[in-house]
C-alpha positions as CSV (number, residue, x, y, z in Angstrom):
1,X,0.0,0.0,0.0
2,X,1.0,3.6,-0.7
3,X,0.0,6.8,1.7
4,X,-2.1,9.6,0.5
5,X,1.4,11.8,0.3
6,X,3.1,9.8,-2.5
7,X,-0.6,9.4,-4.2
8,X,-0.4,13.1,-4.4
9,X,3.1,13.1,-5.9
10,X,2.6,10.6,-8.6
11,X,-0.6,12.1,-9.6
12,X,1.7,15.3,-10.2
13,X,4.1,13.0,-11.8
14,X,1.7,11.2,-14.4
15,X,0.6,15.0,-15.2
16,X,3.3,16.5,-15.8
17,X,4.5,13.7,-17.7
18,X,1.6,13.3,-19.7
19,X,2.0,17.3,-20.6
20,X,5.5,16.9,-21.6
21,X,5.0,13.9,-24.1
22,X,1.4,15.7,-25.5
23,X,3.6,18.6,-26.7
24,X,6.1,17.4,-28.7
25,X,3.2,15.2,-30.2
26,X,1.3,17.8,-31.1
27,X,4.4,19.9,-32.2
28,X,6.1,17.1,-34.3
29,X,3.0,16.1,-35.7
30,X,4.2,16.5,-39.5
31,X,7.4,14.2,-38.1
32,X,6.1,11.8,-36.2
33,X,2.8,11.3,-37.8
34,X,4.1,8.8,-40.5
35,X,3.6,4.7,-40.4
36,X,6.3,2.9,-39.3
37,X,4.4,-0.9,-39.1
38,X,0.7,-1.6,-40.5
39,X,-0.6,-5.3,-40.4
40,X,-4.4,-5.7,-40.7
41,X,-6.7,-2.9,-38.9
42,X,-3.6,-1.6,-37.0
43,X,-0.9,0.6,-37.7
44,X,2.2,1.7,-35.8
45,X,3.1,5.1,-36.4
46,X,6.7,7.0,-35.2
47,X,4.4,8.4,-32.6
48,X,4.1,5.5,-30.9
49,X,7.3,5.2,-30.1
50,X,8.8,8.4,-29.3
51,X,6.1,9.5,-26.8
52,X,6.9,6.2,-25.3
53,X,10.2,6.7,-24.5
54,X,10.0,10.2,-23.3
55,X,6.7,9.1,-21.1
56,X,9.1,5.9,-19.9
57,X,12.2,8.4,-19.2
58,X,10.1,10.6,-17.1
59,X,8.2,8.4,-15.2
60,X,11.1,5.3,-14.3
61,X,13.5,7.8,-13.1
62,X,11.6,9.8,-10.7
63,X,9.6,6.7,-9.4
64,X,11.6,3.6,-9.9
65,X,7.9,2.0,-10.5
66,X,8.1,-0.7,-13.3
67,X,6.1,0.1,-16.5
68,X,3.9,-1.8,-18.7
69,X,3.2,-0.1,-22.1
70,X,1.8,-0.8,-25.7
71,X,5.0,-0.8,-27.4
72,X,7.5,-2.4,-25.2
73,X,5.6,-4.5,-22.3
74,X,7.3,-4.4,-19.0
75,X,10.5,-2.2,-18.1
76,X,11.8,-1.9,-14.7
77,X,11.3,-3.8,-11.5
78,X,11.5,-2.9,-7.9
79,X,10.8,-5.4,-5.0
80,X,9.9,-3.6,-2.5
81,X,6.6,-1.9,-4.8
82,X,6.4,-5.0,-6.8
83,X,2.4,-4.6,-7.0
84,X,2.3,-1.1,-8.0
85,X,3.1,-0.4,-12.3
86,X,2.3,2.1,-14.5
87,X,0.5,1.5,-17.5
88,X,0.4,3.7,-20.2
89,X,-0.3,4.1,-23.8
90,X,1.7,7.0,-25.8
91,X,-0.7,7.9,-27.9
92,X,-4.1,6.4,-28.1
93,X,-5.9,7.1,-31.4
94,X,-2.8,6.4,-33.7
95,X,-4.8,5.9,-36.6
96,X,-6.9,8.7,-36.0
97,X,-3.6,11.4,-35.1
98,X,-1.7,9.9,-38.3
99,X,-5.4,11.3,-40.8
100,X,-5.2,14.5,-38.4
101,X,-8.8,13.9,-37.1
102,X,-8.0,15.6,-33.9
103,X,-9.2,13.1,-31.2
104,X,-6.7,10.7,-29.4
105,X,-4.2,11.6,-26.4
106,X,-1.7,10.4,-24.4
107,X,-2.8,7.9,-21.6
108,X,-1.1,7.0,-18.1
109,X,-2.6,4.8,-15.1
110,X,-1.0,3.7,-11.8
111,X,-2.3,0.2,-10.6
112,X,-1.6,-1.7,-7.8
113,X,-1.9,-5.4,-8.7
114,X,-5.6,-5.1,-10.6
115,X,-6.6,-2.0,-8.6
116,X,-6.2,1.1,-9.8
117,X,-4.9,4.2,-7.9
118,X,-4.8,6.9,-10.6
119,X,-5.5,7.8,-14.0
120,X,-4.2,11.1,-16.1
121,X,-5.1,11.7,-19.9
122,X,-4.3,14.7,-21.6
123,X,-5.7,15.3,-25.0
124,X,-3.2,18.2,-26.2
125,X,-5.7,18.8,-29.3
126,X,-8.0,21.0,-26.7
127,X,-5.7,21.2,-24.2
128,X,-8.2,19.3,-21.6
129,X,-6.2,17.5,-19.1
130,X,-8.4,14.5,-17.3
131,X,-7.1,13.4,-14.2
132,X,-8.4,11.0,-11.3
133,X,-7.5,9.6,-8.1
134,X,-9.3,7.1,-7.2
135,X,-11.8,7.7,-3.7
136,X,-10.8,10.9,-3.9
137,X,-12.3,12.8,-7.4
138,X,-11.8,13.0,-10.7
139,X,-11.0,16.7,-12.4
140,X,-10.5,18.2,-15.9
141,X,-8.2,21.1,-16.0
142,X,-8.4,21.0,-12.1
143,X,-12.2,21.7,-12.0
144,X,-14.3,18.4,-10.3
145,X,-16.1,16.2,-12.7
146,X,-19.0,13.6,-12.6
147,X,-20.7,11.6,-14.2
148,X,-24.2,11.9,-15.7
149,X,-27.2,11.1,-13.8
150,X,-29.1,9.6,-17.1
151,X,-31.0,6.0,-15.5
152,X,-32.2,4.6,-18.3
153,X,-30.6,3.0,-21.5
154,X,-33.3,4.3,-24.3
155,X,-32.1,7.6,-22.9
156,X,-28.3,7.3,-22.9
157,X,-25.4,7.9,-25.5
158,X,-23.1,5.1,-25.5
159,X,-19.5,5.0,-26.9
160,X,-18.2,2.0,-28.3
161,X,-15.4,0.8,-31.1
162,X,-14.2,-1.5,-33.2
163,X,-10.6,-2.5,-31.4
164,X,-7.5,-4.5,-33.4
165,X,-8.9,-7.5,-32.5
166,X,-12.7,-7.4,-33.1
167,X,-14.7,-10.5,-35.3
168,X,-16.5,-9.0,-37.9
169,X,-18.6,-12.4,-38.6
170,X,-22.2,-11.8,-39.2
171,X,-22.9,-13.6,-35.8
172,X,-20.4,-11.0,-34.0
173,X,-22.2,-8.1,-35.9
174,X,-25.5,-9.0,-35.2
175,X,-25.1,-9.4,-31.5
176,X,-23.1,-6.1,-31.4
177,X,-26.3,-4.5,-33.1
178,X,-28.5,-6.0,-30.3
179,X,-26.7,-4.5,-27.6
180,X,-26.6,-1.0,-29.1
181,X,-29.8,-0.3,-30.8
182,X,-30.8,-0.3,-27.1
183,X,-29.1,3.4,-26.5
184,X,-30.3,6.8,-27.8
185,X,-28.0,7.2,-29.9
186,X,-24.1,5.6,-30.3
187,X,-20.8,6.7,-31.0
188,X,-17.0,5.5,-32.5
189,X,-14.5,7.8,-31.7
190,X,-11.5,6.4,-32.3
191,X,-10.5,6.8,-28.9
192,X,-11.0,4.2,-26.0
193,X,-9.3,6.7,-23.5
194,X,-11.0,9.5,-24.4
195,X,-14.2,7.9,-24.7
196,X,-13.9,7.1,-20.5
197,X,-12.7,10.3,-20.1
198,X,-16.5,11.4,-21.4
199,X,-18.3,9.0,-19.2
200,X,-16.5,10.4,-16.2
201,X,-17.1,14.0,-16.9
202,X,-20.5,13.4,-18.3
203,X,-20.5,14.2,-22.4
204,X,-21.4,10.3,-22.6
205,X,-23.4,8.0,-20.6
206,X,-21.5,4.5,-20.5
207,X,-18.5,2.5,-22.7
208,X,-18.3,-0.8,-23.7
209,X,-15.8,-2.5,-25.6
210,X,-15.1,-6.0,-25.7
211,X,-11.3,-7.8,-27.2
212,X,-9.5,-4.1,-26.5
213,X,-6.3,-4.4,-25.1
214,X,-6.1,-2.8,-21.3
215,X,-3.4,0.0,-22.0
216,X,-6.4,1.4,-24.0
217,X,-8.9,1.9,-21.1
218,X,-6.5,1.2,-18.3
219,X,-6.2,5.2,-16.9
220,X,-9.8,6.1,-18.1
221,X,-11.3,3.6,-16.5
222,X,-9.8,5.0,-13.5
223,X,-11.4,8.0,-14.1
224,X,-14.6,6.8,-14.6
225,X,-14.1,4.9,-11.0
226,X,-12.6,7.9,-9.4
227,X,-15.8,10.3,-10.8
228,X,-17.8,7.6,-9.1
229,X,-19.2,5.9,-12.2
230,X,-19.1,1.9,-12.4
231,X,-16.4,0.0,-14.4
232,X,-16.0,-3.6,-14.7
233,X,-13.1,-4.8,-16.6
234,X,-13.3,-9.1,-18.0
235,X,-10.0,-10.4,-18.1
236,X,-7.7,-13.4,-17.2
237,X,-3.9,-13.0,-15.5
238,X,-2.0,-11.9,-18.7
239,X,-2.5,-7.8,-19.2
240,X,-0.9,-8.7,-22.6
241,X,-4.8,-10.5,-23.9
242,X,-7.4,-8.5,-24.8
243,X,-10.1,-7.8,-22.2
244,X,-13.8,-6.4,-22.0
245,X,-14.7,-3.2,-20.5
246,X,-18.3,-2.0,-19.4
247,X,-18.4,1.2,-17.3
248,X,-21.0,4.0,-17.1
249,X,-22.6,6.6,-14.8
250,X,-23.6,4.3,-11.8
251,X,-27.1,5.2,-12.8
252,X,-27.8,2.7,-15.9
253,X,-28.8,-1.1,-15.3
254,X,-25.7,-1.1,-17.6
255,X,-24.0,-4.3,-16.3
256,X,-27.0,-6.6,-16.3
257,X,-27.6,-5.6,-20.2
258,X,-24.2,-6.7,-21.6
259,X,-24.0,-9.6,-19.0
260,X,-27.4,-11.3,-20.1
């Protein structure tokens, strides 16, 4: 377990970091914007890679907390906080930064073991900066945030997406239909992070996502938790497999409807 004081310093920490690494994505777009890797419905860009390694610089040295992250996996060990690892993606929305539609962000959660402590994502596109600690609050730009109080499904907006790993069979398809046509209305962002980021602070209702890899929704569903919305995450022992996500306001009869 970690005290409140240290909470406090590496909420600052994943803040400050995740400010560093959105500017010099946002002012090396036209440099790092190009593909480096594309195989299927994914792409790789030079991005990826060097917002990892200043995000991985910043935050090893002045924690000494290991670091699990899209592009690399686990860096860093340190027995005496072996639970406690930061997860982070570099830039989520690579597809969507490399056609300059200007929606994705950097992404940075503590856990311990499966719990987490803290989530900070910074989408340098509008300068909002979404940060949570969990049982405390959840803020954006510093000012509290909470969810919606929407209770009923025909009446809510739910985000959703179509992740690396997705089936597009006709059985897949049609079941994904029957879950959504149940929502006002839907929307595909391109964004996973960004798209928590909305449940906690109210511009959507709920999430759901299923085969999406956790460095995707790993700090926003922090922030959904921390606003005091509901999150529950399906997934076995290896954070390297894909998982489900379900999270929402705390008001919707959310979790029954995607568990029946």
């Amino acid at each position: 377990m970690i005290g409140e004081t240290e909470k406090q310093y590496l909420l600052h920490l994943a803040e400050a970091t995740a400010l560093l690494a959105g500017h010099h994505l946002k002012q090396r777009r036209n440099d790092w914007q190009g593909i480096e890797k594309a195989a299927h419905h994914d792409i790789k860009i030079h991005g990826d890679r060097m917002a990892e390694k200043i995000i991985k610089d910043q935050l090893y040295t002045q924690s000494n907390i290991r670091i699990f992250s899209e592009e690399s996996g686990y860096n860093g060990d340190n027995e005496e906080k072996s639970e406690l690892h930061w997860v982070i993606d570099p830039l989520d929305g690579s597809l969507n930064y490399h056609q300059n539609i200007p929606f994705y962000c950097v992404s940075i959660a503590l856990y311990e073991g499966k719990n987490p402590i803290l989530g900070v994502i910074y989408d340098f596109n509008r300068s909002e900066l979404f940060t949570g600690l969990v049982g405390v609050g959840s803020w954006l730009n510093h000012d509290s945030v909470k969810p919606s109080q929407v209770n009923e499904i025909s009446a809510a907006v739910l985000g959703t997406g179509f992740p690396v790993n997705t089936d597009f069979s006709n059985q897949s398809l049609l079941r994904f239909i029957e879950q959504i046509q149940r929502f006002r209305k839907v929307r595909l962002l391109g964004s996973a992070a960004l798209s928590l980021c909305y449940v906690a602070c109210g511009r959507l209702d709920a999430y759901q996502e299923e085969n999406i890899m956790f460095w995707d929704v790993a700090a926003g569903c922090a922030l959904v938790q921390s606003a005091g919305g509901k999150v529950h995450i399906k997934s076995n022992d290896n954070m390297s497999d894909p998982v489900t996500v379900i999270a929402h306001n705390g008001q919707l009869p959310f979790l029954k409807v995607f568990n029946e």
